[in-house]
Every structure is written in structure tokens, then in C-alpha cells.
C-alpha positions in Angstrom: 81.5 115.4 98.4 80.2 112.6 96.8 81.6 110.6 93.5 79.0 108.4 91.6 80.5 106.0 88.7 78.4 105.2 86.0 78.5 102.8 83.2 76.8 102.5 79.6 74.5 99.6 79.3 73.3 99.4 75.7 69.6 97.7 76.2 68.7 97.8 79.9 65.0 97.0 80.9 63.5 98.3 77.6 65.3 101.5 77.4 67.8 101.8 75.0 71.3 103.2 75.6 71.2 104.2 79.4 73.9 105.0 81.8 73.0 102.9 85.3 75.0 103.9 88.8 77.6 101.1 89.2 79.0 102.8 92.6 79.2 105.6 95.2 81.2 107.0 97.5 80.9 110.0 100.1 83.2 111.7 101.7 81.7 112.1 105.7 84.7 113.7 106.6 84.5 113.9 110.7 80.5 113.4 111.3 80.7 109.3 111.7 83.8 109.4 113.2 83.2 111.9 115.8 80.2 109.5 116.9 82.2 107.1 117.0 85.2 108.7 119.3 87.5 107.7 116.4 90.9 109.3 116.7 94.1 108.5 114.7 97.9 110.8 116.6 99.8 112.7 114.6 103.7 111.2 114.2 105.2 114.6 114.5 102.8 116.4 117.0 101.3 113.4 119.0 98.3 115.5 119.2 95.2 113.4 118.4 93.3 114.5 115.6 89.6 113.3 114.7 90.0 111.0 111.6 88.0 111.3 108.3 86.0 108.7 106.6 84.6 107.6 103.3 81.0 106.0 102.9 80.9 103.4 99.8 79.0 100.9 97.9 80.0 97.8 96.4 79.8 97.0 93.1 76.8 96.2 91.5 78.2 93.7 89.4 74.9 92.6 87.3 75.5 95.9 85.8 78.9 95.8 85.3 79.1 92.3 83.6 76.2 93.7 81.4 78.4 96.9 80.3 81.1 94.5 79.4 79.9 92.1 77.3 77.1 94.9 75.6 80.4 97.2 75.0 82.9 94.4 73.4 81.0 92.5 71.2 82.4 91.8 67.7 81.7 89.7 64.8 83.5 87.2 65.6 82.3 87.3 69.9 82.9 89.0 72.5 86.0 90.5 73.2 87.7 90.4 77.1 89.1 93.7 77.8 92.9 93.5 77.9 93.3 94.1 81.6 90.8 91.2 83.0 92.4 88.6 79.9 95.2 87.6 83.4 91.8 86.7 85.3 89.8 85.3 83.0 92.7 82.8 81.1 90.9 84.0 77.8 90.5 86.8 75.0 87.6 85.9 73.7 83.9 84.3 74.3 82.8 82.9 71.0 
């Protein structure tokens, strides 16, 4: 299984209105960790099991920094999403 996350950059490399992989992750289940010998034990049974493990990307953030300000522009600037305003210490970039 695999999840990609995308994002909607407005004007990206002279294509208009594009959506650009931000992410990935994939689910390897036991094939990297039976390579690797790595077990986790059960509480209950104390049988060791093979564990399960996920393959993911970072952020590209050029992207993501793009899809913000392109997507909350206004008249009067661009407008901080309400959830990043606690990191950023502002509403607005005028």
C-alpha cells in the first residue's frame, strides 16, 4: 500500500494549476524487517513476532510553502492559515 499527498500549486514552472507530490509513504509490511532480523514480543503471548514497517519521504517543503502563500492570498496579503498563526506570531504578510 502506498499513500501519496499532493498539494495544488497555482503557477508551477509554466504550467498553470498543477497538483505536485508533497509526500509518500509505503507500507513494507515484513520485507525490510525480516532482512533486518527485526522482531518486536508480544505482552500477552511472549512469542516474537516479525514487526512491520513504513517507508516515507520528508516534506518537500519548496512546494509546500508555494501551496500556501499561492492558496491564501487576499487583497489585502496573504493570509497565515489559522493553525500555523501559534508558529509564525502573525496573521498576515502584507
Amino acid at each position: 500500500m502506498q499513500i501519496y499527498i499532493f498539494c495544488f500549486i497555482r503557477y508551477s514552472e509554466n504550467i498553470q494549476e498543477k497538483w505536485l507530490e508533497v509526500s509518500s509513504v509505503s507500507n513494507f509490511e515484513s520485507f525490510q524487517a525480516n532482512r533486518l532480523k527485526l522482531r518486536y514480543r508480544d505482552e500477552a503471548t511472549k512469542k516474537p513476532f516479525i514487526a512491520h514497517t513504513l517507508n516515507g519521504s520528508a516534506l518537500a517543503l519548496p512546494r509546500i510553502l508555494a501551496a500556501l502563500l499561492e492558496n491564501n492570498q487576499t487583497p489585502d496579503g496573504i493570509r497565515i492559515p489559522k493553525v500555523l498563526v501559534s508558529y509564525c506570531g502573525f496573521e498576515m504578510i502584507d
